[in-house]
C-alpha positions in Angstrom: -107.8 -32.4 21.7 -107.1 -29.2 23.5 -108.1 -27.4 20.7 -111.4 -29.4 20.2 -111.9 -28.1 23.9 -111.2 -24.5 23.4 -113.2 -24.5 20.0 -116.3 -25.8 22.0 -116.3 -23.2 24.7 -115.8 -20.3 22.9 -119.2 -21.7 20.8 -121.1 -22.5 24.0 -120.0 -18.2 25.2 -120.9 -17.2 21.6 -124.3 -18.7 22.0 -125.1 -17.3 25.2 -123.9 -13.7 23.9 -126.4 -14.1 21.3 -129.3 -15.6 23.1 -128.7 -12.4 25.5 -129.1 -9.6 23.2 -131.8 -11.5 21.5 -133.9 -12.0 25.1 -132.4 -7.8 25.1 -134.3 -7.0 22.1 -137.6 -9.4 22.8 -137.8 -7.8 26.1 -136.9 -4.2 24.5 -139.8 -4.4 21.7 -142.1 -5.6 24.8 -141.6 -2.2 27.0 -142.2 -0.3 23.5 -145.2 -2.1 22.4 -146.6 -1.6 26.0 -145.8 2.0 26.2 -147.5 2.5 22.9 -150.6 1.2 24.7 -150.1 3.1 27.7 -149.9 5.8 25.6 -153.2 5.2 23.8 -155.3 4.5 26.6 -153.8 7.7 28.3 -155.0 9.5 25.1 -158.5 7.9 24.7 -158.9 8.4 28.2 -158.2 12.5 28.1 -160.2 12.6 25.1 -163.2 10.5 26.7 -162.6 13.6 30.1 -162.9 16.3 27.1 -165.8 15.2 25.6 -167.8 14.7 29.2 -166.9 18.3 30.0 -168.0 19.3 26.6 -171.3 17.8 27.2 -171.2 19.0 30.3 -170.5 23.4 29.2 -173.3 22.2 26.3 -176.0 21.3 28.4 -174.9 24.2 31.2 -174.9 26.5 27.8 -178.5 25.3 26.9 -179.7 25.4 30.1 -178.5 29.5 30.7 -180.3 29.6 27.2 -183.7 28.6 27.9 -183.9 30.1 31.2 -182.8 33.5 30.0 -184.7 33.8 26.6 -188.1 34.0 28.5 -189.2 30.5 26.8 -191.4 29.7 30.2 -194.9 29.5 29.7 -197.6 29.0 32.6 -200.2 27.4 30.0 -203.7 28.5 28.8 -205.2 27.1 32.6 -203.0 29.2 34.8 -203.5 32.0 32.1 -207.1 31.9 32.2 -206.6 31.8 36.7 -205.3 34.7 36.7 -207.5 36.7 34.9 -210.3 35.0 36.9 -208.5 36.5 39.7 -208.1 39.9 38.4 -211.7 40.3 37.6 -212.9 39.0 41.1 -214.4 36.3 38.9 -215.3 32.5 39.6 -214.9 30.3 36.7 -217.8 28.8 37.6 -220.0 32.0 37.2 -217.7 32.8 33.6 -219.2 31.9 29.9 -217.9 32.2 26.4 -214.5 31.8 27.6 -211.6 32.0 24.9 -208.3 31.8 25.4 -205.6 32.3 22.9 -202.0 32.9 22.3 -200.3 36.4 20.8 -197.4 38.8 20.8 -197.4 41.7 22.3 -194.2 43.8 22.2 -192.4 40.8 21.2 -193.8 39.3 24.4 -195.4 36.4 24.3 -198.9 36.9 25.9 -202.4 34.8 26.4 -205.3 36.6 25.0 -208.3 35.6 27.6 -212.0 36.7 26.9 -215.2 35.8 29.3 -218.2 36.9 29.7 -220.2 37.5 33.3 -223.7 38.3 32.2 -224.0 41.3 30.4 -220.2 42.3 31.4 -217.3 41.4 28.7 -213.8 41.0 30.4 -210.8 40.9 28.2 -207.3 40.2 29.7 -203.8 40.0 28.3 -201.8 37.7 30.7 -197.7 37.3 30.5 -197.3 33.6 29.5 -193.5 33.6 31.2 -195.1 34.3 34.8 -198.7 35.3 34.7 -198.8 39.0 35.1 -201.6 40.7 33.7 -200.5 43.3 31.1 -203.8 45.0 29.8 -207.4 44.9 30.5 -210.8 46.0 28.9 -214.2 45.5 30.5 -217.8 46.6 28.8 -221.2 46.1 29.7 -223.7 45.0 27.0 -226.9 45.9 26.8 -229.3 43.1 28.3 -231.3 42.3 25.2 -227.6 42.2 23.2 -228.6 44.9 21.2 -227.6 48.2 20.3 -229.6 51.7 19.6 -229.0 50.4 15.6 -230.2 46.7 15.9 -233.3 47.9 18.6 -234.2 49.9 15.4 -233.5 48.2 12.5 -235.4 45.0 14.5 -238.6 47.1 15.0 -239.0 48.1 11.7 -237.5 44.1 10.1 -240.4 42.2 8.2 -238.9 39.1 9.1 -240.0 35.8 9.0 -237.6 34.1 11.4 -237.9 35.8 15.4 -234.1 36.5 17.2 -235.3 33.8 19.5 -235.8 31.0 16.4 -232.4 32.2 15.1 -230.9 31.4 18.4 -232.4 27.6 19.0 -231.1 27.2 15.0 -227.4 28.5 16.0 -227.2 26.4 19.6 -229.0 23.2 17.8 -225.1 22.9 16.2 -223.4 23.1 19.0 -224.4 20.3 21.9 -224.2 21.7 25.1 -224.5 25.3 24.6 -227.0 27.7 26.0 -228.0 31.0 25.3 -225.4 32.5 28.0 -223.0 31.4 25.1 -224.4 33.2 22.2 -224.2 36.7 20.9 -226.5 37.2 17.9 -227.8 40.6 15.8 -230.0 41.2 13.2 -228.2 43.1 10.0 -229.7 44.2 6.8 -226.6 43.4 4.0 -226.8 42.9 -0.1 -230.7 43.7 -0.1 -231.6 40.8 3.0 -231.8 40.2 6.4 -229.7 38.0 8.1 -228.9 37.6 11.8 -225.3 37.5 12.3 -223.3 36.5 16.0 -221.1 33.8 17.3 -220.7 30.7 20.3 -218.0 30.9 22.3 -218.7 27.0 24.2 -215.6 25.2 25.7 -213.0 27.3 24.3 -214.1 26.8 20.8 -215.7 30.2 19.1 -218.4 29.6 15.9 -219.0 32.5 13.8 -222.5 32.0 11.7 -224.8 33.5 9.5 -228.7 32.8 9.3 -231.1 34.0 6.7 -233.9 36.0 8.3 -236.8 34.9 6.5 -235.6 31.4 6.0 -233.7 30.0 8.9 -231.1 28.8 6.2 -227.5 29.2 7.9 -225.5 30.9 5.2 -222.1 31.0 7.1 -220.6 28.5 9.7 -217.0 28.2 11.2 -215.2 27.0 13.9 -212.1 28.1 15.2 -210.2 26.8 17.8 -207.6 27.3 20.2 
């Protein structure tokens, strides 16, 4: 009986030994498995921080980029302003205005032509901050002719007047007047033909009429 007795307590301290280590190792595998996650989540979170200030020295980079490659550009309006401005000019009192963009340099610059009357103005304008690198100014004669056309006009047997050429050129363009025309008589391949251009609402037309017809030979448009 006493051995029965002894045989059943040392079982019953063999079990608890066990059960111990085991609840050891549960809890043991627990910490690791946590500190695995820990772990991760420590690491996703320093790579999420990495990426932010990536971004961050990217757009910083782009920024520092743009600003100091001279990429600003006022636009054809302000352009067009501050040649208005340089000439003394209203924009209201300018006609055959044109306004493109060139290079000059390897400086990117707006190419603005107006007229005032008989005057021509021709400006190049910076497009980064509006300065005005060049400018040209001539008077035309007020007919629009020169010491050649006066000529070769009074001695042209033609059938079609500069005047009839003119209502034939405007009558394609709605809205244009005569203070947007420029027009010549030439003498090419054996013909007359009056030769000129329109330069309405930023838009220039280049034409050719026949003299003794009134046929236009030549049209175009070319835009901004």
């Amino acid at each position: 009986m006493k051995r029965l007795t002894v045989a059943a307590i040392i079982a019953v301290m063999a079990a608890g030994v066990f059960t111990g280590c085991g609840n050891r190792g549960t809890a043991q595998m627990n910490s690791a498995t946590a500190n695995t996650a820990e772990s991760r989540n420590s690491a996703a979170a320093d790579s999420a921080q990495s990426d932010d200030h990536d971004d961050q020295n990217a757009a910083g980079t782009a920024d520092q980029t743009g600003s100091n490659s001279g990429t600003q550009d006022i636009g054809e309006d302000a352009a067009l302003q501050a040649a208005l401005e340089a000439a003394g000019i209203s924009e209201a009192d300018a006609s055959r205005v044109r306004v493109s963009m060139d290079r000059d340099d390897g400086r990117v610059v707006y190419d603005v032509r107006f007229d005032v009357d008989q005057t021509e103005y021709d400006y190049e304008v910076l497009a980064s901050d509006g300065q005005i690198v060049s400018s040209d100014v001539e008077r035309r004669d007020d007919d629009g002719y020169d010491d050649d056309d006066r000529s070769r006009g009074s001695n042209a047997d033609v059938a079609v007047s500069r005047e009839e050429a003119i209502d034939i050129a405007l009558a394609k363009v709605s809205g244009a007047t005569e203070n947007d025309i420029r027009i010549e008589l030439d003498h090419d391949d054996g013909r007359y033909k009056y030769e000129g251009d329109i330069i309405y609402e930023r838009v220039e037309y280049d034409f050719e009429i026949d003299a003794n017809s009134g046929d236009i030979l030549e049209w175009s448009e070319e835009r901004d």
